[in-house]
VOGU-3710 file (C-alpha; in Angstrom, 3 decimals, decimal comma):
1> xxxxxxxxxx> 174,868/86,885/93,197  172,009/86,699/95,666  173,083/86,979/99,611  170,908/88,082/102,148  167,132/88,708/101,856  164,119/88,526/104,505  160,810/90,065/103,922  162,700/93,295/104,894  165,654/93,424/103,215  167,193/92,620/99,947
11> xxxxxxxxxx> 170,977/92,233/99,352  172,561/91,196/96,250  176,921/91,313/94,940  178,009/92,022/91,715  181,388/93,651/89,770  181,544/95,727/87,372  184,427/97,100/85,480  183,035/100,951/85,899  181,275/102,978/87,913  177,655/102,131/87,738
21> xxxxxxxxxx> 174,355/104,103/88,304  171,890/101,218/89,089  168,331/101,123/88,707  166,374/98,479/90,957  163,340/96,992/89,949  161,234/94,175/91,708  157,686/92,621/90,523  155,245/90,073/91,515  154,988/88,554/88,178  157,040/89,070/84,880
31> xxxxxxxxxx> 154,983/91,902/83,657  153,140/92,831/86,708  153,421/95,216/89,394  156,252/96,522/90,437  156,938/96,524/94,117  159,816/98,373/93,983  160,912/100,919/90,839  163,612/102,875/91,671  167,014/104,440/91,298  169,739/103,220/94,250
41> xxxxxxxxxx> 171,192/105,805/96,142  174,804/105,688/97,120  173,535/104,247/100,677  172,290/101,727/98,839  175,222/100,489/96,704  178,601/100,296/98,927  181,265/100,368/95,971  184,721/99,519/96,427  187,511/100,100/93,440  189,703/97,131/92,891
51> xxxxxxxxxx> 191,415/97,637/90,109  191,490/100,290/87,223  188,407/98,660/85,520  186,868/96,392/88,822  184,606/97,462/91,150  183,029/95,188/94,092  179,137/96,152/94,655  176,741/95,364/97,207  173,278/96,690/97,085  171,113/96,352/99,801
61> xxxxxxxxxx> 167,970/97,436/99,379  165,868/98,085/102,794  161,994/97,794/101,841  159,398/100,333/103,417  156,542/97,632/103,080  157,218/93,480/104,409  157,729/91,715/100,708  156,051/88,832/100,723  157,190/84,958/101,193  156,590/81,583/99,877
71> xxxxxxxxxx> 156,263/83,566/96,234  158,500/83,797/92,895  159,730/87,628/93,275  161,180/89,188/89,388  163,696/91,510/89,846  165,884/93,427/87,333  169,391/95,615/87,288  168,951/98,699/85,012  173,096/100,011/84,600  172,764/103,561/83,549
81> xxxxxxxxxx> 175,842/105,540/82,174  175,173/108,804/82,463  178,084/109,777/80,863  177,380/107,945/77,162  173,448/108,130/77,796  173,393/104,716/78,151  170,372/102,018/79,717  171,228/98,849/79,697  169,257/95,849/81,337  170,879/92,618/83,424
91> xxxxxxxxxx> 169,386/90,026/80,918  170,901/92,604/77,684  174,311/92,516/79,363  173,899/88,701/80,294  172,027/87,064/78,884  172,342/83,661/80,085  171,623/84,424/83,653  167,900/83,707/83,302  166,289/80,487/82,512  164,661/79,657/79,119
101> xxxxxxxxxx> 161,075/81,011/78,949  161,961/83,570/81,788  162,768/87,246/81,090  163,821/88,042/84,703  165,796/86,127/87,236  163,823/85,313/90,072  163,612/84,444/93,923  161,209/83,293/96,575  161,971/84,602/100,531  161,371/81,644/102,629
111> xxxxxxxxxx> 160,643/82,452/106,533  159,938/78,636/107,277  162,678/76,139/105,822  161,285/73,703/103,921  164,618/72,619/102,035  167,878/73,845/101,628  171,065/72,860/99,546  174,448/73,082/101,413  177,856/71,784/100,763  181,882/72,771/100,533
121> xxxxxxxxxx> 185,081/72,121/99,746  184,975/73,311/95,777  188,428/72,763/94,742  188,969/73,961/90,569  190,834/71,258/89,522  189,894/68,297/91,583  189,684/65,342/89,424  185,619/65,434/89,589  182,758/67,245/87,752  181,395/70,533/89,945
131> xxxxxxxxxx> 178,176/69,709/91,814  177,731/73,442/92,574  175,596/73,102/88,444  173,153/70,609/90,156  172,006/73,188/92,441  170,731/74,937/88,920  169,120/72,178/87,514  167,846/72,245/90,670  166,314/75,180/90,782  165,386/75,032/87,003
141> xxxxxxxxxx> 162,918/71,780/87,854  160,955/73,512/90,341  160,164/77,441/88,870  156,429/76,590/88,939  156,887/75,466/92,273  158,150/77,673/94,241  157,438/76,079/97,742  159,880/73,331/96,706  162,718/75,437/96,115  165,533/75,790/98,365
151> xxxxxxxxxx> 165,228/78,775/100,791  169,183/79,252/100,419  172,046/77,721/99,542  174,978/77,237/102,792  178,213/76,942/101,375  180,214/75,904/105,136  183,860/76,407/104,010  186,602/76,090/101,075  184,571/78,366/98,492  187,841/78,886/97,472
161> xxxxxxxxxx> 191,549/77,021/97,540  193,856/79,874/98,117  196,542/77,504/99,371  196,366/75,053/96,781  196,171/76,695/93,115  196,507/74,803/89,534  199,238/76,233/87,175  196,943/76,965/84,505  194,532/78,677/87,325  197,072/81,156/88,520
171> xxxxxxxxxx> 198,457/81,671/84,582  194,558/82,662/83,887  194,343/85,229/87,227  197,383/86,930/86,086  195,626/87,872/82,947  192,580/89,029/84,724  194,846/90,845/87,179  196,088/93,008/83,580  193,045/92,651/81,484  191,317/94,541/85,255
181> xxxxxxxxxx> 194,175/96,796/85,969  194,134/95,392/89,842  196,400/97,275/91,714  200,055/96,027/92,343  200,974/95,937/96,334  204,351/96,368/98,241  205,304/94,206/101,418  208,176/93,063/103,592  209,999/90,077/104,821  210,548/88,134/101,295
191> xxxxxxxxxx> 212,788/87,104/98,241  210,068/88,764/96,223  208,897/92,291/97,922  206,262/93,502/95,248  204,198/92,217/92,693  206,361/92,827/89,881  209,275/91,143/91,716  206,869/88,456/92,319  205,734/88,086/88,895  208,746/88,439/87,334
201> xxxxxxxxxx> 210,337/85,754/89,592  211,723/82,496/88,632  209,503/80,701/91,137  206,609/82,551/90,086  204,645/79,294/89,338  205,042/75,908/90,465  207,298/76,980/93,281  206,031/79,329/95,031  206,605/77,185/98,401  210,359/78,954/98,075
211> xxxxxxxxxx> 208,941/82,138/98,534  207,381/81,330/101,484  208,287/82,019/104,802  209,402/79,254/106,898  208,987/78,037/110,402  212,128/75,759/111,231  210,612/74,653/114,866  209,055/71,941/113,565  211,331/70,596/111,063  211,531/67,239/111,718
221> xxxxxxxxxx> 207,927/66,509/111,195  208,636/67,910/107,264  211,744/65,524/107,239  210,320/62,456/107,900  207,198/62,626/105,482  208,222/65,690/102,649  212,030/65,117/102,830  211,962/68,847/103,249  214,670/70,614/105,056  212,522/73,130/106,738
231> xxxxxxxxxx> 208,631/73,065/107,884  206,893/75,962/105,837  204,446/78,185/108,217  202,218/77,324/105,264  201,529/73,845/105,302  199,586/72,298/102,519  201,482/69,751/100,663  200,253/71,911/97,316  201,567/74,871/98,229  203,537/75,766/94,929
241> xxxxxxxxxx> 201,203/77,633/93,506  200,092/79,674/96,869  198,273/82,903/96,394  200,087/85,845/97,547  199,067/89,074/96,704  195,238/90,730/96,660  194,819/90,929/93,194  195,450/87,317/92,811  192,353/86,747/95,619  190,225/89,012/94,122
251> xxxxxxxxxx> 191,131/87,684/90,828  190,503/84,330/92,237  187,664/85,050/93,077  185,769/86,521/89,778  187,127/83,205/88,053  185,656/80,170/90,544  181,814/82,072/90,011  181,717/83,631/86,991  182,577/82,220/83,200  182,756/86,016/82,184
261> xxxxxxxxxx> 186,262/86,775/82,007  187,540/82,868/80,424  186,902/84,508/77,149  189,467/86,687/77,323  191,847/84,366/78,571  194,333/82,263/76,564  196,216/79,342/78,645  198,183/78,779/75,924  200,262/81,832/76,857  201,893/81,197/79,831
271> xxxxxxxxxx> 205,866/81,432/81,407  205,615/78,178/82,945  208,896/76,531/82,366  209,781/73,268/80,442  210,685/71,108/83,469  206,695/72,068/84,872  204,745/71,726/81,386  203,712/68,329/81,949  202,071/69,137/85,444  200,242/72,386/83,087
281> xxxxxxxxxx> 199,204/70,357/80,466  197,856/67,414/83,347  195,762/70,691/85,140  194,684/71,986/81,940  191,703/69,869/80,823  189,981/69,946/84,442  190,761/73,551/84,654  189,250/73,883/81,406  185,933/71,522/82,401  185,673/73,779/85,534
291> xxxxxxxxxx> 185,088/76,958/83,365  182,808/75,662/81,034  180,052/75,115/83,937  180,312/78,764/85,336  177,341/80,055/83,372  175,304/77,297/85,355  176,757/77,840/88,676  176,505/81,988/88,283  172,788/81,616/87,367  172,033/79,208/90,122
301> xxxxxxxxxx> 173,615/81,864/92,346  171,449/84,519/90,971  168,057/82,382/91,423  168,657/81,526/95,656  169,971/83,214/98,862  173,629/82,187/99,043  175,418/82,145/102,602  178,764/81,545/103,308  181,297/81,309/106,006  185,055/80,038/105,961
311> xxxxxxxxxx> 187,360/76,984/106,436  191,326/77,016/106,116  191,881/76,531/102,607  189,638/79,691/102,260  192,748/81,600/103,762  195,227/78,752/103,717  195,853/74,721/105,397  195,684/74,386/108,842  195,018/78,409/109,376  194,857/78,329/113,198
321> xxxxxxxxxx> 195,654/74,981/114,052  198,104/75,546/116,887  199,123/78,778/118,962  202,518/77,805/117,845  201,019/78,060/114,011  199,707/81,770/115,419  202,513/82,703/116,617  205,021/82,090/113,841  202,383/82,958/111,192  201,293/86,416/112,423
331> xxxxxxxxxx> 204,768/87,013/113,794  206,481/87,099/110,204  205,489/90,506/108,382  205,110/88,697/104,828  202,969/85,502/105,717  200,840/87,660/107,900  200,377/89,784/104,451  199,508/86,494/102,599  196,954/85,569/105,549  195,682/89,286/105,299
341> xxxxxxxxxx> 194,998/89,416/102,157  192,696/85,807/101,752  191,212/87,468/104,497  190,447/90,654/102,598  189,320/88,756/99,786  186,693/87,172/102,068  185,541/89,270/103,584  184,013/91,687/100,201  183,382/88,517/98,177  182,046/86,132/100,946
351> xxxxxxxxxx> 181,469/87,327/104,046  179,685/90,890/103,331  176,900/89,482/101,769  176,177/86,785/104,534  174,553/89,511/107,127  175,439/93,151/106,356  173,679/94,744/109,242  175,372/92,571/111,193  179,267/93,437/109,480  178,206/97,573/109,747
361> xxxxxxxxxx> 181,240/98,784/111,975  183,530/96,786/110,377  182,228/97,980/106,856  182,315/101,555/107,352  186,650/101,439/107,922  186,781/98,989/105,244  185,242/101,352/102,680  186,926/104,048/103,925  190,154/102,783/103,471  189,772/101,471/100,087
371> xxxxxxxxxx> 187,852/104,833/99,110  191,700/107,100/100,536  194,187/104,043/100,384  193,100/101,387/97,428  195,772/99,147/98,173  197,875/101,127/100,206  198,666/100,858/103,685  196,602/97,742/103,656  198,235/96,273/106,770  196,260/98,557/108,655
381> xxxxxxxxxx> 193,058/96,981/107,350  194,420/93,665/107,802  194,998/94,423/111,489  191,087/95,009/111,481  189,688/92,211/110,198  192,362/90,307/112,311  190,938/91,623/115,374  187,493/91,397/114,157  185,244/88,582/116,505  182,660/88,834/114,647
391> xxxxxxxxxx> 182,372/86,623/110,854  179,607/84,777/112,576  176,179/85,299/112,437  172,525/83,622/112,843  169,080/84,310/110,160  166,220/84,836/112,072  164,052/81,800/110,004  161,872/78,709/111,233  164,105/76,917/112,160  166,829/79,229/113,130
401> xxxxxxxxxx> 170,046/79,191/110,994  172,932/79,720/113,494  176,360/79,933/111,485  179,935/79,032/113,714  183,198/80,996/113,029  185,246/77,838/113,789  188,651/79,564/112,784  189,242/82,800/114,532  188,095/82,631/118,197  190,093/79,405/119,596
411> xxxxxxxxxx> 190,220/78,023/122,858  194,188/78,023/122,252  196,426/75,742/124,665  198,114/77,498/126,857  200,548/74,052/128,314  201,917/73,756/124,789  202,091/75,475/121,964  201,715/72,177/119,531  198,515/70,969/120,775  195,719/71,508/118,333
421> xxxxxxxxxx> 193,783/74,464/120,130  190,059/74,262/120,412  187,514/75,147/117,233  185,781/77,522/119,657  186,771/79,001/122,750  184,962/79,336/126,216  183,767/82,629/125,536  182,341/82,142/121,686  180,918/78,934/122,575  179,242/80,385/125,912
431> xxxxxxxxxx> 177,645/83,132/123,573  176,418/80,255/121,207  174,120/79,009/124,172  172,238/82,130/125,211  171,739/82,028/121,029  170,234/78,731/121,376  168,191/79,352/124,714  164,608/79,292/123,695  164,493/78,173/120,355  163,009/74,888/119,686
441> xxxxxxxxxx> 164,514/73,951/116,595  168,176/75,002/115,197  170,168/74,483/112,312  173,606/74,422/113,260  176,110/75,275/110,574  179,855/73,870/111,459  182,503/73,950/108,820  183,963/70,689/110,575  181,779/67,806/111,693  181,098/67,836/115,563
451> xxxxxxxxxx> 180,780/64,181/115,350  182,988/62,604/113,266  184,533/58,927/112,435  185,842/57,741/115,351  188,875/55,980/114,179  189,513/59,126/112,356  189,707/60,883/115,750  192,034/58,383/117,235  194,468/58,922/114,306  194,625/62,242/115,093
461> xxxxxxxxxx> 194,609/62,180/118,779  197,468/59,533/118,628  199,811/61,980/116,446  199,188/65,125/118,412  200,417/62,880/121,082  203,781/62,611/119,322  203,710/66,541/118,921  203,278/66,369/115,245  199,113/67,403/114,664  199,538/69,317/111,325
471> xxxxxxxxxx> 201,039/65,802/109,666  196,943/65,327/110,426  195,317/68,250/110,779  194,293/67,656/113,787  190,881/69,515/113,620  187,910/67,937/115,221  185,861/69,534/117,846  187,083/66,198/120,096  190,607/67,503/119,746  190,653/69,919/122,799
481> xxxxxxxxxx> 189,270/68,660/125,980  187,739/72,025/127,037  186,102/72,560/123,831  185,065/68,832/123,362  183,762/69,287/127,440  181,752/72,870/126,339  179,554/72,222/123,474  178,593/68,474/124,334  177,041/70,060/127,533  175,681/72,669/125,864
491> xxxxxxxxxx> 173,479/69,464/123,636  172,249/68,464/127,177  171,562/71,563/128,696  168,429/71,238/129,618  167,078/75,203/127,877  168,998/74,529/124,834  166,241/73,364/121,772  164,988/69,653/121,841  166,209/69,579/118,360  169,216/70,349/116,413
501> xxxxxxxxxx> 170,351/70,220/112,917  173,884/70,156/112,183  175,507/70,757/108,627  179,168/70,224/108,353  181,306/69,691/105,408  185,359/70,163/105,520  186,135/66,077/105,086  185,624/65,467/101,694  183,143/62,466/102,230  179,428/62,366/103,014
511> xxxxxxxxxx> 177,388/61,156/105,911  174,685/61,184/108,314  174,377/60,700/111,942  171,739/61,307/114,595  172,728/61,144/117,888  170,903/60,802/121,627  172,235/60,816/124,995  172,116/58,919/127,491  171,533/58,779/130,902  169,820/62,064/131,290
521> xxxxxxxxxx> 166,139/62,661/131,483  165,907/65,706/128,807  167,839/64,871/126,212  168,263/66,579/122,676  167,877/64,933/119,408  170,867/65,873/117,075  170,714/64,806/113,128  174,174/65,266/111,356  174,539/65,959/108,208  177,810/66,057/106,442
531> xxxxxxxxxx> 178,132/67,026/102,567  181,552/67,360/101,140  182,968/67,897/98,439  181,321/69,912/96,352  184,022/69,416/94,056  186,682/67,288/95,800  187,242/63,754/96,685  188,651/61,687/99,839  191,357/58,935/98,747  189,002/56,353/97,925
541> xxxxxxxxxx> 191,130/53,173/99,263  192,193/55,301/102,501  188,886/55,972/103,178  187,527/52,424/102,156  190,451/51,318/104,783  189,922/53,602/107,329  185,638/53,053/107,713  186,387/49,258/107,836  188,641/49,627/110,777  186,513/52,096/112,641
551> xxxxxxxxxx> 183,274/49,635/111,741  184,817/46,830/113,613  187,090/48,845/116,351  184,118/50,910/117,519  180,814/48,665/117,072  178,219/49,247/119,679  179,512/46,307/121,573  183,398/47,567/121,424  184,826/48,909/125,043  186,674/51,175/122,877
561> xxxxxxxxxx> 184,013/53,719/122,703  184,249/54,266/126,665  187,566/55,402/125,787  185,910/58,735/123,428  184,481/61,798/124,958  181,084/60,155/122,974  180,560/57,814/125,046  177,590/59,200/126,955  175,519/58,913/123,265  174,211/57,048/121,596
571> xxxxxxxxxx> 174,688/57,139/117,735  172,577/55,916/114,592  174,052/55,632/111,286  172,014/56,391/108,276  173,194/54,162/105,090  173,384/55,743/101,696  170,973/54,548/98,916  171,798/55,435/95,797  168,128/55,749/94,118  169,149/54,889/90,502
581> xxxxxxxxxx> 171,214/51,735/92,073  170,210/48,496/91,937  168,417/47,446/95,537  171,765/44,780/95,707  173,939/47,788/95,478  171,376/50,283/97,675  171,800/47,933/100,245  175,494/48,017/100,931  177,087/48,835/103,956  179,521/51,568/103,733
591> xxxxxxxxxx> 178,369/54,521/105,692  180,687/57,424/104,312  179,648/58,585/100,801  182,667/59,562/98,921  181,687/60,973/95,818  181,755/65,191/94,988  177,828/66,500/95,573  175,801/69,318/96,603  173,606/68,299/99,642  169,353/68,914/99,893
601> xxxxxxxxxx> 167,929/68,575/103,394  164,241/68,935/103,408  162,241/69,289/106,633  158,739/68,055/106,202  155,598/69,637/108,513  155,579/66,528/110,238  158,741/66,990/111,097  160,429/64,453/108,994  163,999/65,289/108,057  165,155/63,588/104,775
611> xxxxxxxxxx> 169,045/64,312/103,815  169,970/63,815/100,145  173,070/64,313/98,280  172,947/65,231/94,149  175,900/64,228/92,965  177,997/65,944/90,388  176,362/63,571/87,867  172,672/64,034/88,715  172,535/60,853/91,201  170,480/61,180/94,469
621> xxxxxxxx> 172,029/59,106/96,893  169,359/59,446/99,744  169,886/58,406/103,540  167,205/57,186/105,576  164,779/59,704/106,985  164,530/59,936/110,309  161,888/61,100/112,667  162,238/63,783/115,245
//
């Protein structure tokens, strides 16, 4: 996988099931010079041991002379085993990665954003194809040009859905968790207390949500809608299937981006019991569907920059919500183990790669430990990343790419512990404006919309009235007055850029908003753009429901709107046109997109902004451009 690269600096992440000596090259054309021919030091390639045969690589490559941009760059891994004499290239191990006619993978380093692709929310077996493949057909239709392809791909949260796990899913990471030899792991406070208990255990799979600890405070909420007798800490509804352990992450991990290991794995062989087959055997075809497009998706990943940062289901539902959530979570030894360890697993597979200049303290005590602990004493590295205030970070392109950790620095309530606590607090949100000071154009990237459906909002607000928000999830930026208060006034500060770009996903819908103020002389221009799923799906009649309501409750003419901390903007709706549609159909009015896609924003010199979504079946739905 590609991650960071500038004109400076080249980073790239990729396992291997030994030890590697890695030779680097990097040419202007297929069989012309090389800019860079050399063997990687061990400064160069932080390894980390996994398992008995996995090991987690980054390479970053720092380059003596700028590389240059708006060009196709060739680069190739040369894996050298000393030990059996042994040169072997990327494209001779895999083959597939490059595309036909090319020998080398290849990349261009954009310092001026053109286009982009962006999107989240990739759940395995969501009944949907995988968008994340359109991003290589993508990138297969414009080799010979490189100055129409994306400069990166943003993935904004939900890579991965540790809290919500198919049978056949977690039947196929146990295998890679023996075929790898990843380490088993001790902890405290559960039924199950080790791996092998865990494994061995009669909830093992398809009811895992026994195992897990529980939070009886807020048991009535679980009573009237799950006819539960307790609240779990961990709330998603699909929690039976929850990953637990670190091998199971990492393991997670290899199998949502890579169709390597699916060989080797046979679904067929499985403990699931008799009374759960027919759930196993429902999972199995998507599951199935899912693995059959990883060559695509790994090759796309090879060809463009990927960034990432996290939402909830990346760690698990609702992570954060409420300080009462904190407090019960991180106050129970085992599910602050669970929560560790999705953290772990983010951090080396997701977050390294975004900025590693940027992750250098923390780095150094994660490889550390790994290198004298492996897996033990992990709860000391979990208290690290914990603590750590630092997952996000900014790219120093035309326009500036500023990234939001929405999840780990909350403005928390301190009046009660139910209310939904803010996506950023005072202090993270007052360091996002000296970011912005100066800049004349930003791309904001928010896992959640900062504007979202009104009616939506009301929902929401309305149950956290009643002291039940995670029946909800009660996550919008609106939720938390001094939050909501902060970063609308930061949009009219009169030093903060003229013009923003936000992309959001989290909602599993699509759709596009640009948004003025009012009432103040120098006001910004903000263009939305929300892209989710990229494989996931709102409830289509819900949704259908809840835009009709919210078209007709909150109109431009309703007094409603004087009622939402909006109402001092002003806010234009872009309609979806599905290009391929006929003009009958392109014309209708629903303004949320539901369907799973990967999203292209391109920025024209003019300054046009046109947002598309590819969906998972090749349609561009496109919204009306809109001028700056």
């Amino acid at each position: 996988m590609l991650r960071h690269v500038d004109c400076n600096q080249l980073t790239f992440w990729l396992v291997t099931s030994q030890p590697i000596t890695f030779e680097f090259r990097l040419m202007l054309t297929p069989k012309g010079q090389c800019l860079i021919n050399a063997e990687l030091t061990s400064e160069q390639v932080q390894q980390i041991q996994i398992g008995e045969n996995a090991y987690i690589n980054l390479v970053k490559i720092k380059c003596e002379q700028p590389l240059p941009s708006k060009k196709p760059l060739y680069y190739d891994f040369i894996f050298i085993n000393k030990t059996q004499g042994k040169r072997q290239h990327l494209s001779e191990l895999v083959p597939n990665i490059c595309y036909q006619q090319q020998q080398f993978p290849s990349f261009v380093i954009a310092n001026e954003i053109n286009s982009l692709m962006h999107g989240s929310c990739r759940k395995p077996h969501s009944d949907s194809d995988d968008a994340l493949i359109q991003v290589d057909k993508h990138i297969e239709s414009h080799l010979s040009k490189p100055e129409q392809r994306p400069a990166m791909l943003l993935l904004s949260g939900d890579q991965v859905y540790a809290d919500d796990v198919a049978g056949p899913m977690l039947v196929a990471i146990h295998h890679v968790i023996a075929l790898l030899g990843l380490y088993d792991e001790s902890w405290q406070g559960a039924l199950a207390n080790n791996t092998s208990e865990l494994l061995e255990s009669e909830y093992c799979y398809y009811q895992r949500d026994l195992l897990l600890p529980y939070e009886v405070a807020n048991k009535a909420v679980y009573d009237m809608f799950f006819a539960a007798s307790k609240k779990p800490i961990f709330t998603s509804v699909n929690a039976k299937n929850h990953l637990i352990t670190l091998a199971e992450v990492f393991a997670m991990y290899l199998l949502v981006w890579s169709p390597e290991l699916w060989s080797s794995i046979d679904l067929t062989n499985n403990k699931i019991k008799l009374s759960d087959q027919a759930q196993y055997q429902n999972e199995l075809p998507q599951i199935e569907k899912f693995s059959q497009g990883l060559a695509e998706v790994r090759r796309a990943m090879a060809h463009v920059p990927v960034y990432m940062i996290f939402d909830d289901h990346d760690i698990t539902d609702d992570w954060n919500l409420t300080r009462g959530w904190e407090e019960a979570a991180y106050n129970h030894p085992f599910s602050k183990r669970i929560i560790g360890n999705a953290l772990i697993g983010y951090y080396f597979c997701q977050g390294w790669g975004n900025a590693p200049d940027h992750f250098s303290e923390i780095e150094q005590q994660t490889i550390t430990h790994f290198a004298e602990q492996g897996y033990k004493e992990q709860q000391t590295l979990i208290d690290n990343l914990l603590d750590w205030q630092h997952w996000h970070y900014s790219l120093n392109t035309s326009p500036k790419v500023i990234v939001l950790d929405t999840r780990t620095r909350r403005w928390r309530s301190e009046s009660n512990a139910g209310k939904p606590s803010g996506l950023m607090d005072w202090e993270a949100l007052s360091e996002l404006q000296q970011e912005l000071i100066g800049e004349a154009n930003v791309i904001l990237v928010s896992p959640a919309p900062i504007y979202g459906v009104k009616l939506i909002e009301a929902v929401q607000r309305v149950f956290t009235f009643f002291g039940k928000p995670l029946m909800v999830d009660a996550e919008n930026w609106m939720a938390h007055k001094g939050t909501a208060n902060v970063i609308l006034n930061i949009f009219r500060h009169q030093k903060t850029p003229p013009n923003f770009i936000i992309l959001s996903g989290d909602v599993h819908y699509s759709f596009v908003y640009q948004i003025t103020h009012r009432f103040i002389r120098n006001s910004s221009k903000i263009y939305q753009i929300t892209c989710s799923g990229i494989k996931n799906k709102f409830p289509e009649k819900l949704l259908v429901s809840f835009e009709w309501l919210n078209r007709y409750l909150y109109a431009s003419y309703s007094p409603l709107n004087w009622f939402t901390k909006r109402r001092r903007m002003k806010v234009k709706v872009s309609l979806p046109k599905i290009d391929s549609a006929p003009q009958h159909k392109a014309n209708r009015q629903s303004t949320l997109f539901n369907e799973s896609g990967i999203g292209l924003l391109q920025i024209a010199n003019d300054g046009e902004i046109k947002a598309t979504v590819i969906t998972a079946k090749g349609e561009r739905v496109s919204f009306l451009p809109v001028k700056k």
